[in-house]
Every structure is written in C-alpha cells, then in structure tokens.
ZAKESE-883887 format. One record per atom (N, C-alpha, C, O): residue in one letter; x, y, z. Coordinates in steps of 0.05 Angstrom, whole numbers, plus 5000, padded with zeros to 4 digits. Example, Ala and Ser with C-alpha at 12.3 -4.5 7.8 and 13.67 -1.06 7.14 Angstrom:
# residues 2
a526448865156
a524649105156
a526449345156
a528549345169
s525749555142
s527349795143
s525850015157
s526850235161
//
This chain:
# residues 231
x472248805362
x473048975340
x470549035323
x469248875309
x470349335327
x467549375296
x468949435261
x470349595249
x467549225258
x468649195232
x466949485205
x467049565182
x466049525224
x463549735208
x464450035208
x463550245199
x467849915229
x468750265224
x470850245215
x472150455217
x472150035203
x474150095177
x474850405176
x473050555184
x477050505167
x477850675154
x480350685144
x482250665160
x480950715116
x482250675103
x484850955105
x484451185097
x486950875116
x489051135119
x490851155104
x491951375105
x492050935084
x493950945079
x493750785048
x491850635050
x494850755022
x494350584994
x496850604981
x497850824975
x497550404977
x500550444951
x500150184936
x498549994934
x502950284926
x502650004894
x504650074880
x504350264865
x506849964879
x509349904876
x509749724847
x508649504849
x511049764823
x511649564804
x515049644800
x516249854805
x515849484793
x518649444787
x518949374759
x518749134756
x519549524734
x519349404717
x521549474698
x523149644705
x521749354676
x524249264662
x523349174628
x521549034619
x525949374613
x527349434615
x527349734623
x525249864620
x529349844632
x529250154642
x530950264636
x532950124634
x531350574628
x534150734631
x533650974646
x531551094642
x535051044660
x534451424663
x533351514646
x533951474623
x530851714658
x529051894642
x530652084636
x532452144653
x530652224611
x531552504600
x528952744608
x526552704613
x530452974608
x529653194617
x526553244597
x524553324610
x526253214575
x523953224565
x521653014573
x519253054574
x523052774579
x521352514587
x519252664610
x516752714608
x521052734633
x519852814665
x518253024650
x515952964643
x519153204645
x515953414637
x514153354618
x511953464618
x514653174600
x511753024587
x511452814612
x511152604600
x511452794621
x510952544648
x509552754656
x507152744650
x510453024671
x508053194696
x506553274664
x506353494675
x505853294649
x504953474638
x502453324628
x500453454625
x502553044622
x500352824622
x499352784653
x496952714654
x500152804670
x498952764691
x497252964707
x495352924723
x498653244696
x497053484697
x493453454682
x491253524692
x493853344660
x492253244651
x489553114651
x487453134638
x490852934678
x488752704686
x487452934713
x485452854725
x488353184721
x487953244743
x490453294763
x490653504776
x491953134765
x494553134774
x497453284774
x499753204770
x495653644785
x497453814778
x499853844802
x498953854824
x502753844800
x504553824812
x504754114835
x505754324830
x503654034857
x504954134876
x507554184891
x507954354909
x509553974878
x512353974890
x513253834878
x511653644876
x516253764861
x517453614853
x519553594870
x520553744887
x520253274858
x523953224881
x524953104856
x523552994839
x528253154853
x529752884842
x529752674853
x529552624878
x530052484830
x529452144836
x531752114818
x532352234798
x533551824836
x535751714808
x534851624787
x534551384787
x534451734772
x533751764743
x530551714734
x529251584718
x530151964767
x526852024754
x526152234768
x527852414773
x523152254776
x522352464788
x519352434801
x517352314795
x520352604820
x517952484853
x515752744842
x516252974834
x513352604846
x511152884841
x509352864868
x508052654872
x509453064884
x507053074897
x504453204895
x504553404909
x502253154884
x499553294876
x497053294888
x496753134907
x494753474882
x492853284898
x490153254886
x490753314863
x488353204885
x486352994871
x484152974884
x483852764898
x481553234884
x478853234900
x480953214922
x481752994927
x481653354930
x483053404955
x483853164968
x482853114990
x485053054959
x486852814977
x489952864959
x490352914936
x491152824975
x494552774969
x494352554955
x492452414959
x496352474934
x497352364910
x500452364910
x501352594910
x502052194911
x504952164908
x505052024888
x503451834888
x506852054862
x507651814840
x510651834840
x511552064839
x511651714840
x515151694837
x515951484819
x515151254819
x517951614803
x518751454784
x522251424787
x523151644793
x523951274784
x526251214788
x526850804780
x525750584775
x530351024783
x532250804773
x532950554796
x534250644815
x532350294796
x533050164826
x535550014816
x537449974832
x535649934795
x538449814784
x538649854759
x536549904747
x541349854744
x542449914720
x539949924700
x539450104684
x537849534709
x536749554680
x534249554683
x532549484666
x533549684714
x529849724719
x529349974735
x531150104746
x527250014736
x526050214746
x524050164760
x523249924758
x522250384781
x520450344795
x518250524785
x518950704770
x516650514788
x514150674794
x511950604822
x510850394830
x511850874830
x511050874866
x507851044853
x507551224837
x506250924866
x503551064866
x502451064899
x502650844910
x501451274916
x500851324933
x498651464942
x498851694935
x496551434956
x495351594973
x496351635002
x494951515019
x498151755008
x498851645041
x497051825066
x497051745089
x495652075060
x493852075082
x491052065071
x490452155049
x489151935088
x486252025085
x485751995052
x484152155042
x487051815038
x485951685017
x483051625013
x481351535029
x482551724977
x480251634979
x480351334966
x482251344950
x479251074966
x479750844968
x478050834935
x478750694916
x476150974935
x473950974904
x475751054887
x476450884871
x476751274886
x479251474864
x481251284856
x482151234833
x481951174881
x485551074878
x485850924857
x487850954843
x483450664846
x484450514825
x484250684802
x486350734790
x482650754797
x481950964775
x485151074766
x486451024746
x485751224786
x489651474788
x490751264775
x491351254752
x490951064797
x493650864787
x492950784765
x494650814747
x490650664757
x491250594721
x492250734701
x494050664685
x490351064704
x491251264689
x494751334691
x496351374673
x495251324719
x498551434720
x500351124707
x502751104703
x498850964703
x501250684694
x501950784671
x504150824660
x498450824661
x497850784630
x499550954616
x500650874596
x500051274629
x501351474626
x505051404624
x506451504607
x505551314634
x507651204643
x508851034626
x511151084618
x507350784618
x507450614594
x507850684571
x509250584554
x506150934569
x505451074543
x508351224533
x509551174513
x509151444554
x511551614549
x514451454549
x516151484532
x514451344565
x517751164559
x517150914545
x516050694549
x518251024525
x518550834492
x520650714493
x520650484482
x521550754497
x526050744488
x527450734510
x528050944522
x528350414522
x526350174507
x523850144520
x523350244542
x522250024507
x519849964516
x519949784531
x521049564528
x518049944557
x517349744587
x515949424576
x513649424567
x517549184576
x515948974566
x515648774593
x514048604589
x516848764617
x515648654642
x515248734672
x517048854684
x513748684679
x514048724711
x514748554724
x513748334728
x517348684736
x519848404747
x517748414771
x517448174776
x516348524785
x515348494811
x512848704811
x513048894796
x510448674827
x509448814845
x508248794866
x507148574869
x507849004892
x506949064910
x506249184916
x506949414910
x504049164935
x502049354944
x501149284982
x501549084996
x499749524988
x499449505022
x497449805020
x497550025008
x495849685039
x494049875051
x494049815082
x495449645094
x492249995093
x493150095124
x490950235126
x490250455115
x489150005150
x486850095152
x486550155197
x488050035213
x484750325204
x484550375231
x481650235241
x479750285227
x481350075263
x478950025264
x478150045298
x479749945314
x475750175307
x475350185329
x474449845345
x473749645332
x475049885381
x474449585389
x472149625404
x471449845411
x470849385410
x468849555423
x468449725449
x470149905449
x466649745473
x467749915481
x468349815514
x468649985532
x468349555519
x470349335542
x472349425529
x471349645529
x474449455517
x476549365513
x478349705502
x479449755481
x478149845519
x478950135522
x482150185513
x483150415509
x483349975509
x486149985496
x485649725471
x484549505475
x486849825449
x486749645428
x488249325434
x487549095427
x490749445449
x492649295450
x491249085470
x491648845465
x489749155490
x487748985510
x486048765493
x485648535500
x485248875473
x483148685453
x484648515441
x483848285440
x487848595428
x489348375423
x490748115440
x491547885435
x490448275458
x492148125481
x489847875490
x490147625486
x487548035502
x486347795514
x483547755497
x481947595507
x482947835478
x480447805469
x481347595439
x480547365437
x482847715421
x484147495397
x486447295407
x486647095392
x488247295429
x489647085440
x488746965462
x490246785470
x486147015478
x485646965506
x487646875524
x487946655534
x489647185530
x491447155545
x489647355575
x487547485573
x491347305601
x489847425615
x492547705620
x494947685616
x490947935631
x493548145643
x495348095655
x497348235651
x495447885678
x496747845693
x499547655679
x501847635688
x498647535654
x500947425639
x503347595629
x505447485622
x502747965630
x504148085619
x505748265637
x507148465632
x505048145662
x507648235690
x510248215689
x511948365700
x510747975671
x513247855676
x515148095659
x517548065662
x514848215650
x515248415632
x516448655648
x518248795639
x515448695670
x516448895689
x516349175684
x517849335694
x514049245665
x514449405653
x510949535642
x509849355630
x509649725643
x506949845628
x507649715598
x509849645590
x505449705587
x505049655564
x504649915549
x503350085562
x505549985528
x503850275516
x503150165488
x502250305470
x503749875485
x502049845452
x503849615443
x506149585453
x503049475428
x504149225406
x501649135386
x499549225377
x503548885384
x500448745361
x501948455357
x503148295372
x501348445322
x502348125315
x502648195282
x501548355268
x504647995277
x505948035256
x504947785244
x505747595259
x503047655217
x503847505199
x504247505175
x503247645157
x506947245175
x508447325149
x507947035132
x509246835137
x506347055114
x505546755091
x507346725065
x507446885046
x508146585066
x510846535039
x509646425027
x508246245035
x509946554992
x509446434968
x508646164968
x509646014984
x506946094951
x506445744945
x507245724915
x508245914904
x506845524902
x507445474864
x505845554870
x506145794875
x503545484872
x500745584856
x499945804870
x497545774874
x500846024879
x500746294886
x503146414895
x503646414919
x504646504877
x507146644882
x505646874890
x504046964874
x505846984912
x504647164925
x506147214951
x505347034965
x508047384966
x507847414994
x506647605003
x506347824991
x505547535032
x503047635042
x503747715068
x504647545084
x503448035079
x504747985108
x502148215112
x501148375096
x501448125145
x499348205152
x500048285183
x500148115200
x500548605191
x500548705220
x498548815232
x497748995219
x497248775255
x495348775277
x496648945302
x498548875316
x495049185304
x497449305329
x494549475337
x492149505331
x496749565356
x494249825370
x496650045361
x499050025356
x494350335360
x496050425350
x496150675366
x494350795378
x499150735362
x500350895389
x498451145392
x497251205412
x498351295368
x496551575368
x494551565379
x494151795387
x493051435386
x489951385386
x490451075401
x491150895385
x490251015428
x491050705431
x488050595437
x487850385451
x486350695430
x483850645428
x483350415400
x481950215403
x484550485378
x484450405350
x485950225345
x488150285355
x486049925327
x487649785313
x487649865286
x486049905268
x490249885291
x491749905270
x492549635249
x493549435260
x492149645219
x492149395207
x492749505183
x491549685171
x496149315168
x496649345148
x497049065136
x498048875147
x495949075106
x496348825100
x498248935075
x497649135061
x500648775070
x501148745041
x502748615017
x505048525023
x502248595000
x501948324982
x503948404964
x504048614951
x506148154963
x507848314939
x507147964918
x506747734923
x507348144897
x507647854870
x509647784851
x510147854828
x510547644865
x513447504853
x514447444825
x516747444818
x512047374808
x511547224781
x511447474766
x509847654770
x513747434744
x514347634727
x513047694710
x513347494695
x511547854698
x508547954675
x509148074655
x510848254657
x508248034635
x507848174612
x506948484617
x504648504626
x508248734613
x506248964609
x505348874586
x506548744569
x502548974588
x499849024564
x498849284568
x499649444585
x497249314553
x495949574543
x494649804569
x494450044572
x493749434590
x491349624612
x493549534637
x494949334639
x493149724651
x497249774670
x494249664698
x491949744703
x496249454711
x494949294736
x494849404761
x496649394778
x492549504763
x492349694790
x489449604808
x489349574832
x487849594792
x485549554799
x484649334816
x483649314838
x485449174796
x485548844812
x487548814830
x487248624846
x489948954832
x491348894857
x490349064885
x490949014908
x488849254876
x488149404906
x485449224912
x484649254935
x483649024895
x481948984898
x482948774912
x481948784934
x484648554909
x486348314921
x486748404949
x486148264968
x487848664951
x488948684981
x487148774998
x487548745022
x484448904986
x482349055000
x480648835013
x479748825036
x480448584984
x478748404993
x479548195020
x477948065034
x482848205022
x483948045048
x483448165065
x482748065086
x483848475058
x483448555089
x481148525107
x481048495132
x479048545084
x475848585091
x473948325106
x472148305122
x476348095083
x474347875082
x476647715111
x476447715135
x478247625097
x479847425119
x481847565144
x482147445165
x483147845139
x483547905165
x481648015183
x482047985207
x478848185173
x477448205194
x475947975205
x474648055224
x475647705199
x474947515202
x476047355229
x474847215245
x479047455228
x481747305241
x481347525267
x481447425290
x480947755267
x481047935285
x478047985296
x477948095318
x475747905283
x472847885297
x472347565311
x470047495317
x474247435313
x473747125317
x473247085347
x475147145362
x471447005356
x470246995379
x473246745396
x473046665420
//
C-alpha cells in the first residue's frame, strides 16, 4: 500500500445537540442568509423535520449542511464535503457553519452536545504486485494464500475488514475502521474511519470541528496506515 497517495473523498461531522425545537420560517433564511455570507451560497434547498438541507459550493467543492429535528427535544446538524473534498477548507466551513448555527437559534439556547461524529473516507493505491486491492488484503495484510479462497466456489470481485473498538472510561470514544478494495476502481483501497463521542459537552463560544477532523485524520494517517503498511 502507498501511503503517499492518500486521497481524501469523502468528510462529515455530525453533532446532536440539545435543547432543540423546530426552526421557524425566519430562523431557516437567517440560517442560508449567514451562510451565504461565509461564501456558502445555496444551490438547492430540501425540507428537513424541522429544518433545512442546503446544498452549496465553496472554491468549487460541494458543501452539504443540514439541520433538523431527530427527537422531540434535539436536533442535528450535518456538515459535509461528500465528493472530492477539500480537506484544508473543511475545518475552517465547519467552525464557521457551527458558529453560525449557535449564533441564530437562541430560543432555547443550544447548551449541549448529546453526541458527536465524524468519518472520513480516504482511497489509496497498492503497489503494483498486487493488481487487485482486495489481493493486498487478502494475502499481503492477512498472509492468506489464493488458494484458501476456493472454498467459496465462487470469483471474488472485492471485500475488506471491518474494525469495530468500543468505548473505554477513559475514552468514551467509538471507533470503527473499514479496509476494502473498492468496487469502482478494484485497483484502490478503500478506507473509512469513524469516530463517534459519547460524552456529553458543553456548547461554548468556538463550535468543535477542527479538532475532531484532526482526531480522525490523525488515525487514519498515523495508526490505520500503519496497520495496513505492516510488513
């Protein structure tokens, strides 16, 4: 696996926070109308239960923010790059769209984040023995041989490996980490890692974006390419 060809396809960041009510009709257009602001002029709106989906775009990359109701007494906010993200921009958006966010719904005022999560989804080339990704997983990170995957009775056209790490006290954190080849291109592994945080937070002034894409960028970079370059 070359670790030197990373590419970043995919970025979100998910908070759940509380207390919440359905946005009013003035809320959502001071909502696009600050985000217009930052750059973030609305290419398409959708209804959301008791919010509203913006899709925009930003130095030319797509931008999704969605805001909605998930139960009686919380709400979500969705921040996205989902193609061809730029990975430099993204913390920058998401702070500004929290901050934005924080700022306009007053009543009542957002005072925790029952949860957040985040996942990125990165593609990386193998080298060039190993002409199917799924081949590099198979026998190069498990040292299985081909002939183990007869019993199967069947071509292979792609898999991977799934791990899933449960919270500790001293890091309420779950962490799930997928390794695949990926069908489009079965040349390329495909790798999503992502981190949700269990431990309920105070909103403050500066809305947590930064440091959570930096948490998930740094696993991916540091300890799953580590796990997937392991001789």
């Amino acid at each position: 696996m070359l670790v030197n060809t990373a590419r970043v396809i995919h970025i979100g960041l998910n908070y759940v926070i509380a207390p919440k009510r359905p946005l009013t009709v003035d809320e959502k257009l001071a909502f696009q109308k600050e985000l217009s602001m930052i750059g973030l002029e609305a290419e398409k709106t959708a209804k959301k239960e008791g919010g509203v989906g913006i899709k925009a775009s930003y130095e030319g990359t797509t931008v999704i923010v969605e805001t909605f109701m998930n139960s009686p007494n919380t709400g979500q906010l969705l921040i996205l790059m989902p193609e061809n993200p730029n990975s430099v921009l993204f913390s920058k958006i998401a702070e500004a769209v929290g901050e934005i966010y924080i700022r306009i719904f007053t009543d009542p005022k957002p005072q925790v984040f029952a949860q957040k999560d985040g996942s990125i989804r990165k593609l990386y080339s193998c080298s060039p023995e190993y002409p199917h990704a799924f081949q590099y997983i198979w026998e190069k990170m498990l040292g299985k041989s081909p002939e183990e995957l007869s019993v199967l009775g069947k071509p292979i056209l792609g898999g991977g490996l799934r791990f899933v790490m449960p919270p500790t006290p001293n890091e309420p954190i779950e962490t799930q980490v997928k390794i695949e080849s990926f069908i489009q291109d079965p040349k390329l592994l495909w790798v999503e890692a992502t981190m949700k945080w269990l431990q309920p937070e105070e909103v403050g002034t500066n809305f947590p974006a930064g440091e959570l894409y930096a948490r998930l960028n740094d696993f991916i970079d540091k300890n799953v390419a580590k796990l997937m370059s392991a001789q």
